[in-house]
PDB file of N, CA, C and O in Angstrom:
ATOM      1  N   UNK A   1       2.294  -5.204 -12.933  1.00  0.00           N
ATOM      2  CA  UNK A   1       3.528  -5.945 -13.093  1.00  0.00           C
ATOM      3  C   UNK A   1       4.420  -5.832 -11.863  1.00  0.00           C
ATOM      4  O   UNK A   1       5.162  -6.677 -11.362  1.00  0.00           O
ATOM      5  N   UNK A   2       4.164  -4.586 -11.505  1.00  0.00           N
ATOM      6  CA  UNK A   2       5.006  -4.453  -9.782  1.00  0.00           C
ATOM      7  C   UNK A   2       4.607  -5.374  -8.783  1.00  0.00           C
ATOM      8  O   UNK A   2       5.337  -6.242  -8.306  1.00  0.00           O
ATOM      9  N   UNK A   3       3.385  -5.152  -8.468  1.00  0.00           N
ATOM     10  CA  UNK A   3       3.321  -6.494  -7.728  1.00  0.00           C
ATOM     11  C   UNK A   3       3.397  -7.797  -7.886  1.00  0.00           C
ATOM     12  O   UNK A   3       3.547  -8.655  -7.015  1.00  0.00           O
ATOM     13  N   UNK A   4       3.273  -7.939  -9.204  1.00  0.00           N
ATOM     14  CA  UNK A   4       3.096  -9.490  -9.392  1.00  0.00           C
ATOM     15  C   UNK A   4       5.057 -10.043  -9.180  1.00  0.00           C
ATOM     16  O   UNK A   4       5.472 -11.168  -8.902  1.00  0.00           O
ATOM     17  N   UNK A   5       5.713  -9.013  -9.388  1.00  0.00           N
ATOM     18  CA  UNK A   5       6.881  -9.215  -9.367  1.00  0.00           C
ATOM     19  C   UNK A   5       7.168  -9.631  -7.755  1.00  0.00           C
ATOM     20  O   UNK A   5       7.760 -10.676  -7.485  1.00  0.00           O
ATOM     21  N   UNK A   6       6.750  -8.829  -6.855  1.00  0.00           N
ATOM     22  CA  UNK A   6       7.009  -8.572  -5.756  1.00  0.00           C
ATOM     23  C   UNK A   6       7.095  -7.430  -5.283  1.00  0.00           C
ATOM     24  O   UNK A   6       6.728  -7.309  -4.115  1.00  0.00           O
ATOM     25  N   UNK A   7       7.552  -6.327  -5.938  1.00  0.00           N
ATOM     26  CA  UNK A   7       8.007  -5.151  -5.306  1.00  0.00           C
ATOM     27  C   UNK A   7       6.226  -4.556  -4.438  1.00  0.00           C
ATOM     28  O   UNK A   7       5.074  -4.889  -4.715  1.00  0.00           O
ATOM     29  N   UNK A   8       6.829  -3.488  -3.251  1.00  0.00           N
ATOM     30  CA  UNK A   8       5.204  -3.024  -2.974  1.00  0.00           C
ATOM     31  C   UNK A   8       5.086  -1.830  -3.969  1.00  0.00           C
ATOM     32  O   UNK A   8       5.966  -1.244  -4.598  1.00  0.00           O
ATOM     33  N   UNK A   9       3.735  -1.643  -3.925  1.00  0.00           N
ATOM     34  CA  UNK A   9       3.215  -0.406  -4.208  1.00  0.00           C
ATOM     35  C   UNK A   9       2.909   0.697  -3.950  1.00  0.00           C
ATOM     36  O   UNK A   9       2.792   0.773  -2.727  1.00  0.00           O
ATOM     37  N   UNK A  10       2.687   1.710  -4.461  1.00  0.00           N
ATOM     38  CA  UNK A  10       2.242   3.339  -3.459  1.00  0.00           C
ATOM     39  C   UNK A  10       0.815   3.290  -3.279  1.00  0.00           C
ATOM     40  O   UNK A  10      -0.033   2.765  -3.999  1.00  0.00           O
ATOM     41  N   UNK A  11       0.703   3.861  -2.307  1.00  0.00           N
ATOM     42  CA  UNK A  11      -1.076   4.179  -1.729  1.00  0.00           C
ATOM     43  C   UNK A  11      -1.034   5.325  -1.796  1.00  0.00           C
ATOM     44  O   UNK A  11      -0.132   6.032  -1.348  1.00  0.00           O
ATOM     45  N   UNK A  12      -2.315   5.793  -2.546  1.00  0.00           N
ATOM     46  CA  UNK A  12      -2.559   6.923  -2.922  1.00  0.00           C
ATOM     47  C   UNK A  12      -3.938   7.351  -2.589  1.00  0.00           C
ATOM     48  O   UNK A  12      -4.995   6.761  -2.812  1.00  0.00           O
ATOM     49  N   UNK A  13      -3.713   8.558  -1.977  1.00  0.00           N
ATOM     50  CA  UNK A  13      -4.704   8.817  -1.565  1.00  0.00           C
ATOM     51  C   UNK A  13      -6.060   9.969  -2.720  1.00  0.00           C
ATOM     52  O   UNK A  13      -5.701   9.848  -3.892  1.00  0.00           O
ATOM     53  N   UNK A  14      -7.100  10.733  -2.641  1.00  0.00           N
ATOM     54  CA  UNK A  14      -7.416  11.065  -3.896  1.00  0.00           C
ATOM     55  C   UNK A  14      -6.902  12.039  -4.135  1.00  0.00           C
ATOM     56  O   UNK A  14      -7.169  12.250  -5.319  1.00  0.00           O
ATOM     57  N   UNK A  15      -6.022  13.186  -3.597  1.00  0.00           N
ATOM     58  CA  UNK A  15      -5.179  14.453  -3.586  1.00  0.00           C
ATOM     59  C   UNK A  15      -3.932  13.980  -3.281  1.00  0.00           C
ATOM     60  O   UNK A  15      -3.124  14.899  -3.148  1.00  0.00           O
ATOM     61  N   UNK A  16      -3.366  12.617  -3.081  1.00  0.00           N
ATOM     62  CA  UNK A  16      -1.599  12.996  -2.843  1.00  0.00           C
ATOM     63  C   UNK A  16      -1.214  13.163  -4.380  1.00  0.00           C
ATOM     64  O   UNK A  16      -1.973  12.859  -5.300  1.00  0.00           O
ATOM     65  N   UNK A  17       0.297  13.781  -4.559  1.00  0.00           N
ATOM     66  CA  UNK A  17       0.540  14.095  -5.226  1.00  0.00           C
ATOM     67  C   UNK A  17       1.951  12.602  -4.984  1.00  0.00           C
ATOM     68  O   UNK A  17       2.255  11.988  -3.962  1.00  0.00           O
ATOM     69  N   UNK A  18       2.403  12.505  -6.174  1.00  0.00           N
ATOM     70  CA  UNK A  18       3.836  11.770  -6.053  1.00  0.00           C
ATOM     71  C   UNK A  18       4.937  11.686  -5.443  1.00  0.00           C
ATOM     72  O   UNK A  18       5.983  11.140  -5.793  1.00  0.00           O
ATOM     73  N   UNK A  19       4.599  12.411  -4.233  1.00  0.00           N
ATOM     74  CA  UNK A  19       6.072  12.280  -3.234  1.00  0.00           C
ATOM     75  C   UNK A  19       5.011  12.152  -2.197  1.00  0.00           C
ATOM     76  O   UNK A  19       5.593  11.630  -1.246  1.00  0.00           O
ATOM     77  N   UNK A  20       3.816  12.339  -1.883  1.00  0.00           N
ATOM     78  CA  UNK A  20       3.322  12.262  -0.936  1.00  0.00           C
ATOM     79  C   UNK A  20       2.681  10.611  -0.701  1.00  0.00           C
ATOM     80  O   UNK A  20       2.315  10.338   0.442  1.00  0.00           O
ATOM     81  N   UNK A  21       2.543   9.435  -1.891  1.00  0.00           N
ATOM     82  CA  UNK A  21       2.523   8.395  -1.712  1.00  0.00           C
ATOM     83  C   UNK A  21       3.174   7.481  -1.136  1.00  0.00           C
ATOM     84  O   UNK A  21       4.286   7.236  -1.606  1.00  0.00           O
ATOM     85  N   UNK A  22       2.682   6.658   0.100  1.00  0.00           N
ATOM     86  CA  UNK A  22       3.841   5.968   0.562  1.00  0.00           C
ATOM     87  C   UNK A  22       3.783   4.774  -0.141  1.00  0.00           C
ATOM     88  O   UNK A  22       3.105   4.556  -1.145  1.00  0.00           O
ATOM     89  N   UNK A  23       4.931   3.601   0.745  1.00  0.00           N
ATOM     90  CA  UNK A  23       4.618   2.526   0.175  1.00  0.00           C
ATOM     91  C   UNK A  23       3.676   1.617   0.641  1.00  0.00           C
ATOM     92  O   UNK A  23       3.577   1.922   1.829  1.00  0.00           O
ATOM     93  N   UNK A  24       2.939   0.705   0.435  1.00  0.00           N
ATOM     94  CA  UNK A  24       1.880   0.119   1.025  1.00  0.00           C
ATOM     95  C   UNK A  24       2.122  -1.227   1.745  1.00  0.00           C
ATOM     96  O   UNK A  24       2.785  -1.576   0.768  1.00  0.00           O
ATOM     97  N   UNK A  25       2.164  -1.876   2.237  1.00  0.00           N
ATOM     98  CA  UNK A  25       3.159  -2.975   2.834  1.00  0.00           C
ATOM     99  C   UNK A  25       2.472  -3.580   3.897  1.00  0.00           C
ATOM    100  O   UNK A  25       1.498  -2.970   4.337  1.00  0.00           O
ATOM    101  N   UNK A  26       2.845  -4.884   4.506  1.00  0.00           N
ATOM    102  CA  UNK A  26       2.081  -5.569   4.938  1.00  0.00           C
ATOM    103  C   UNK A  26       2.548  -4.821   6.433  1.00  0.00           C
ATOM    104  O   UNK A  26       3.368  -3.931   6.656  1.00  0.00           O
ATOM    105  N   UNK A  27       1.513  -5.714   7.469  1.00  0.00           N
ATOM    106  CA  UNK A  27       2.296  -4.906   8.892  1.00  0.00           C
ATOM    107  C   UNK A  27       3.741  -5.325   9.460  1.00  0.00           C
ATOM    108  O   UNK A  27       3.984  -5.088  10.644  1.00  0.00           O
ATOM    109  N   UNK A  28       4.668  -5.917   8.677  1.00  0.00           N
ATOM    110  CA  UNK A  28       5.575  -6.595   8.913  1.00  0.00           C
ATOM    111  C   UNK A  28       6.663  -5.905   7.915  1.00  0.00           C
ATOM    112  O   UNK A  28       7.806  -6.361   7.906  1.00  0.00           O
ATOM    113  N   UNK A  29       6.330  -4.857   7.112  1.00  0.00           N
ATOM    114  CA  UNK A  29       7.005  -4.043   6.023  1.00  0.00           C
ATOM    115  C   UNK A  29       7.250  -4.869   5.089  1.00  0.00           C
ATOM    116  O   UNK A  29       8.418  -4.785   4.710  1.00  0.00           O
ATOM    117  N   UNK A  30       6.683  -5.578   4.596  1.00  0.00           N
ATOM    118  CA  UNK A  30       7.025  -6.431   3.173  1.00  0.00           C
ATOM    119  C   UNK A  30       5.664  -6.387   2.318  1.00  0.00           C
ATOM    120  O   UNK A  30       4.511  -6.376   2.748  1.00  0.00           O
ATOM    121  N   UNK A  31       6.132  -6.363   0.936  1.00  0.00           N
ATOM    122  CA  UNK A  31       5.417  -6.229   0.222  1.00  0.00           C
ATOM    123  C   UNK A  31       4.307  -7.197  -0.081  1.00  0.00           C
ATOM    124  O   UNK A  31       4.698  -8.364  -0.068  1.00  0.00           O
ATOM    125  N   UNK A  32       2.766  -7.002  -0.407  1.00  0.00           N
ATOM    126  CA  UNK A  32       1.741  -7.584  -0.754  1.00  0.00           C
ATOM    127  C   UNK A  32       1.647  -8.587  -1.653  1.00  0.00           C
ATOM    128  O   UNK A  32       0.897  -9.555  -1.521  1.00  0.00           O
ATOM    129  N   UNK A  33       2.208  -8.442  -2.354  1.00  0.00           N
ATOM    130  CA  UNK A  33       2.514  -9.087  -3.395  1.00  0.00           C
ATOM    131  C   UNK A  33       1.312  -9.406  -4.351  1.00  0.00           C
ATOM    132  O   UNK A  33       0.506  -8.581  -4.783  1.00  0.00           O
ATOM    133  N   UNK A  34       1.335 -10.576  -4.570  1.00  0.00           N
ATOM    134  CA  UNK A  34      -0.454 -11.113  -5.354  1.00  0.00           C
ATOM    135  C   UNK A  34      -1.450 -11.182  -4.786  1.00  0.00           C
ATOM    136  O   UNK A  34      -2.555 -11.401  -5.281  1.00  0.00           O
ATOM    137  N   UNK A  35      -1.203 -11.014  -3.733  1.00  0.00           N
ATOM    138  CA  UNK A  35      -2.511 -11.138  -2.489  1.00  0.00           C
ATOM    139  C   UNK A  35      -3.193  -9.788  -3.032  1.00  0.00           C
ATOM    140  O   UNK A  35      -4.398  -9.760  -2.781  1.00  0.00           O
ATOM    141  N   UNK A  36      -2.739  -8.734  -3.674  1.00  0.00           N
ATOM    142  CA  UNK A  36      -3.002  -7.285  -3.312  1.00  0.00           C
ATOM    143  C   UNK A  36      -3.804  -7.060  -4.997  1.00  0.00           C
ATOM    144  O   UNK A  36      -4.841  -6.398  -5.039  1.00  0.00           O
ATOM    145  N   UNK A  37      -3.293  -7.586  -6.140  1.00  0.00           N
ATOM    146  CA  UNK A  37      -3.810  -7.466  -7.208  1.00  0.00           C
ATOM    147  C   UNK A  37      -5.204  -7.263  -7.490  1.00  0.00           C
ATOM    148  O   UNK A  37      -5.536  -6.360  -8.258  1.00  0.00           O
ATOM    149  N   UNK A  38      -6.054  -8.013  -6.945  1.00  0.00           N
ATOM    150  CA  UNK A  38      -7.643  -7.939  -7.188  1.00  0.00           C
ATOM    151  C   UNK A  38      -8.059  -6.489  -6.588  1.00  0.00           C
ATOM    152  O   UNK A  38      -9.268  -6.265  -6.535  1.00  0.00           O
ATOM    153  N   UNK A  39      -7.083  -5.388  -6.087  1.00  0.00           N
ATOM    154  CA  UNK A  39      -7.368  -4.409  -5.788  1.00  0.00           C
ATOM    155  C   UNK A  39      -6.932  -3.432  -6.104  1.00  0.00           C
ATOM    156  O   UNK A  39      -7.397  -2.431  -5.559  1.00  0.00           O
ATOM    157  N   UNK A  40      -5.875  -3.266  -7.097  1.00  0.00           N
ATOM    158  CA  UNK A  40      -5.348  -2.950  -7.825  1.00  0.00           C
ATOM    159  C   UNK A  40      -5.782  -1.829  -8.654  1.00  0.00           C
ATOM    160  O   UNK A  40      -6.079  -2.254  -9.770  1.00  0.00           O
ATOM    161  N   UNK A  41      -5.978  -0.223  -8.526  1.00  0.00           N
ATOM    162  CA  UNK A  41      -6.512   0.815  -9.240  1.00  0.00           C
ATOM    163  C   UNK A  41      -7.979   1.162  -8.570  1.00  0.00           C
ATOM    164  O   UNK A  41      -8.612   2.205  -8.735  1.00  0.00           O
ATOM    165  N   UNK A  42      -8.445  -0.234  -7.591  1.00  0.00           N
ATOM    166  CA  UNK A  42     -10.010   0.449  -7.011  1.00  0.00           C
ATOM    167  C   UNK A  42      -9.613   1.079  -5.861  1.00  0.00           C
ATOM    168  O   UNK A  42      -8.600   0.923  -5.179  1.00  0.00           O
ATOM    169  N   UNK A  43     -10.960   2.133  -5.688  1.00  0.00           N
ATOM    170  CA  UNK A  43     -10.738   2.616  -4.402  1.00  0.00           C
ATOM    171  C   UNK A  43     -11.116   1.452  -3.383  1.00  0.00           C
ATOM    172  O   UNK A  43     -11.693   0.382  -3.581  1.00  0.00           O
ATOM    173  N   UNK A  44     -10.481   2.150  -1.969  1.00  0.00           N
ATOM    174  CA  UNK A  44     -10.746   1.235  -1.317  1.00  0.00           C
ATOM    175  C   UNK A  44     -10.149   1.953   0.035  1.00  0.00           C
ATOM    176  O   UNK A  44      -9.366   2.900   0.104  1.00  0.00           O
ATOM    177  N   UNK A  45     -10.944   0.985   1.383  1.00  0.00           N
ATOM    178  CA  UNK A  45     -10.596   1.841   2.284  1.00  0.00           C
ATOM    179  C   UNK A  45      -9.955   0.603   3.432  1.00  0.00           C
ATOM    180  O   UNK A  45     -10.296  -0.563   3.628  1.00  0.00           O
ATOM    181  N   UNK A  46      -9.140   1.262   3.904  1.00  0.00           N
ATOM    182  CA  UNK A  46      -7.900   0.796   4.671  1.00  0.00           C
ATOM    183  C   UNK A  46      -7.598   0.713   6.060  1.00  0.00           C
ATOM    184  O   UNK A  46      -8.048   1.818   6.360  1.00  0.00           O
ATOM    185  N   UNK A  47      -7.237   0.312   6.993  1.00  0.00           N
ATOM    186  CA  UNK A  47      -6.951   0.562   8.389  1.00  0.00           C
ATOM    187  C   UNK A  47      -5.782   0.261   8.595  1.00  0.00           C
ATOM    188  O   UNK A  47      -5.623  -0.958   8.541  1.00  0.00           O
ATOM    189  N   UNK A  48      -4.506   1.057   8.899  1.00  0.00           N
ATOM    190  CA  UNK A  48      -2.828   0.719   8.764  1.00  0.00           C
ATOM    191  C   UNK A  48      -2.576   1.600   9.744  1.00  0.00           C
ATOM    192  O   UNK A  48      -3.345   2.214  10.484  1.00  0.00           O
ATOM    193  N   UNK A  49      -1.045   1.586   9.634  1.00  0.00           N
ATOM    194  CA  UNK A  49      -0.184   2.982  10.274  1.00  0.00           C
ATOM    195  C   UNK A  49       0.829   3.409   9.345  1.00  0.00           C
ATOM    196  O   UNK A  49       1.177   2.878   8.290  1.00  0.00           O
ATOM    197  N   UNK A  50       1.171   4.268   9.807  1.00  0.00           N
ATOM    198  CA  UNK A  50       1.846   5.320   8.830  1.00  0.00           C
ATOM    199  C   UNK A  50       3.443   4.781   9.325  1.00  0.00           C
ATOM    200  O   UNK A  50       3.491   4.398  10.494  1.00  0.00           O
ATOM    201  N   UNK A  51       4.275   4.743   8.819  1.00  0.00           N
ATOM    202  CA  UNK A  51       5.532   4.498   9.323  1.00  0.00           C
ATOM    203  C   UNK A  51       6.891   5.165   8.641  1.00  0.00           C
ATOM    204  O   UNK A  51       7.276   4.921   7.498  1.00  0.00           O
ATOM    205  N   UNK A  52       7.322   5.765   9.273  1.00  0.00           N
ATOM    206  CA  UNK A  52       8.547   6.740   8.667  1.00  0.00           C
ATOM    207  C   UNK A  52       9.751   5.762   8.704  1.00  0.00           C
ATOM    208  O   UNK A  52       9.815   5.094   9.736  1.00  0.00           O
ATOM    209  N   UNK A  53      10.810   5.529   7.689  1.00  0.00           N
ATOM    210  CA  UNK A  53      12.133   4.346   8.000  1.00  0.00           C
ATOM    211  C   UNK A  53      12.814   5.243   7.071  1.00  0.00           C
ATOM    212  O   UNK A  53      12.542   5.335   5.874  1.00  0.00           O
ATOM    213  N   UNK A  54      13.997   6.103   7.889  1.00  0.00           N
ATOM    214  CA  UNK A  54      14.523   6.763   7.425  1.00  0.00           C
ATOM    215  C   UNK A  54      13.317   8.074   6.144  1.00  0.00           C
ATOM    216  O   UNK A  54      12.189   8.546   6.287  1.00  0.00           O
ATOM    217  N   UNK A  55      14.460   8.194   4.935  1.00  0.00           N
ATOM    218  CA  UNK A  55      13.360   9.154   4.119  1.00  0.00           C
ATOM    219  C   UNK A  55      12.316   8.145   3.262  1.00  0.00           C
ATOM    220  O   UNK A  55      12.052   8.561   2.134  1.00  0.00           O
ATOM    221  N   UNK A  56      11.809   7.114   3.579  1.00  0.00           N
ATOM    222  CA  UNK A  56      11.109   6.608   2.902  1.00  0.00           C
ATOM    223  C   UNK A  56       9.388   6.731   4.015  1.00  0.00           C
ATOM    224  O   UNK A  56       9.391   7.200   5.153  1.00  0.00           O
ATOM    225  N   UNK A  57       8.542   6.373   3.545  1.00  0.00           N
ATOM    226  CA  UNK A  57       7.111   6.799   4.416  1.00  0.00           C
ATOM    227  C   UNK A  57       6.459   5.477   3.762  1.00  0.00           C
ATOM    228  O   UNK A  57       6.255   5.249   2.570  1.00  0.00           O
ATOM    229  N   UNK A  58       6.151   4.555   5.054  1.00  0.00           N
ATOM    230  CA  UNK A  58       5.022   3.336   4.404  1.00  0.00           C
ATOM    231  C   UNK A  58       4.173   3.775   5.244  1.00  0.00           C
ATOM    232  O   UNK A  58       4.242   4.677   6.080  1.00  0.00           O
ATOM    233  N   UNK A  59       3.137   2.864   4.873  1.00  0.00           N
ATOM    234  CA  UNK A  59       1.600   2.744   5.142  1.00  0.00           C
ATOM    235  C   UNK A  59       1.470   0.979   5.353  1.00  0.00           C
ATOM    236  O   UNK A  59       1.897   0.311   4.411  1.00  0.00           O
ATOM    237  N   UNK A  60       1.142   0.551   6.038  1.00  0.00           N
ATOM    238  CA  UNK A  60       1.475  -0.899   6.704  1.00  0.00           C
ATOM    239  C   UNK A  60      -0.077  -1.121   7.021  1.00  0.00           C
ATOM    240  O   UNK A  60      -0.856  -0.180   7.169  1.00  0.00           O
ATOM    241  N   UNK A  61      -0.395  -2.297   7.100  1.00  0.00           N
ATOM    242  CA  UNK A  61      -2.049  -2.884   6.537  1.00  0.00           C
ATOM    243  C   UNK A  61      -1.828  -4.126   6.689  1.00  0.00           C
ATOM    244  O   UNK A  61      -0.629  -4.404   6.682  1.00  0.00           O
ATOM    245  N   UNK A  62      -2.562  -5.021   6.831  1.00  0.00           N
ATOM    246  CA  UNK A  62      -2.930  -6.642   6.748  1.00  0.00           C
ATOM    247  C   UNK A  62      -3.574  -6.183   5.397  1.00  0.00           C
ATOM    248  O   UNK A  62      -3.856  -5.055   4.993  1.00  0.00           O
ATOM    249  N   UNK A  63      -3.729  -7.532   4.777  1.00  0.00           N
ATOM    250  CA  UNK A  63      -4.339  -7.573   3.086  1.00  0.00           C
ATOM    251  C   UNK A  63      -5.610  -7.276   3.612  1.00  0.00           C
ATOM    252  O   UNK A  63      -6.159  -6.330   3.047  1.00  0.00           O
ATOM    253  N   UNK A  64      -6.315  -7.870   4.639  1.00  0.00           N
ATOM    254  CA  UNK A  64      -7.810  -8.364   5.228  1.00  0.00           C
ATOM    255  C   UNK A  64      -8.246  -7.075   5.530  1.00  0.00           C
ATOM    256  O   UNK A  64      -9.472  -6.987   5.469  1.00  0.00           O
ATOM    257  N   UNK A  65      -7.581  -5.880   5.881  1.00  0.00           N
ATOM    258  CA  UNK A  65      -8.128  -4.849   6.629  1.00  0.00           C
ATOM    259  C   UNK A  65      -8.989  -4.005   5.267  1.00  0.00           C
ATOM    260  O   UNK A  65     -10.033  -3.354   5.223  1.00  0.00           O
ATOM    261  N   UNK A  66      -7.880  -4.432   4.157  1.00  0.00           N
ATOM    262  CA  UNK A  66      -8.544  -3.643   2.534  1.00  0.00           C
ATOM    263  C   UNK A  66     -10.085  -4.154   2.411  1.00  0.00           C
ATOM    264  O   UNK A  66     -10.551  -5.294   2.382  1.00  0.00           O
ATOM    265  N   UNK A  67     -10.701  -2.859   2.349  1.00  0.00           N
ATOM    266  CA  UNK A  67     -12.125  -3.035   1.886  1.00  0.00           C
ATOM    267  C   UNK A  67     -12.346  -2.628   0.675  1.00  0.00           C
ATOM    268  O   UNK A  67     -11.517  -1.724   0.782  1.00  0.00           O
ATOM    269  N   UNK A  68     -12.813  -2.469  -0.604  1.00  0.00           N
ATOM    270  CA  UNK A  68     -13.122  -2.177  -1.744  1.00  0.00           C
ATOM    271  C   UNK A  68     -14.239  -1.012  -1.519  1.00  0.00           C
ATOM    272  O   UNK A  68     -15.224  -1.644  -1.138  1.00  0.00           O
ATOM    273  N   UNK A  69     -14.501   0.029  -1.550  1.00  0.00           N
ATOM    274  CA  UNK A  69     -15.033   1.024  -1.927  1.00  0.00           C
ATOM    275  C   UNK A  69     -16.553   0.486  -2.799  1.00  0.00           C
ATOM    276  O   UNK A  69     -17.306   1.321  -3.298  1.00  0.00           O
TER     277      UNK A  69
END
């Protein structure tokens, strides 16, 4: 429902814990939106950067870079 709304999501890795998830976001810091759904709970592997903005921590990605596991 988060994404479909718009908001982004956390990327989680298989040991982060809930503060250690960032947000997941396109490389432009905006959220995925529906593009991102069909991937939604699978693993999957990624190529981004990590980006600190203030106390918040994204993880920034093109949709295309997501591979499905």
């Amino acid at each position: 429902l988060c994404a479909r709304g718009g908001l982004p999501l956390a990327f989680c890795t298989e040991n982060c814990g809930v503060s250690e998830a960032p947000l997941f976001l396109d490389e432009r810091g905006h959220p995925h939106a529906r593009a991102i759904l069909r991937y939604v709970a699978d693993p999957v592997f990624v190529i981004g950067r990590r980006v600190q903005v203030g106390d918040v921590t994204q993880f920034r990605a093109s949709i295309a870079s997501v591979v499905r596991l």
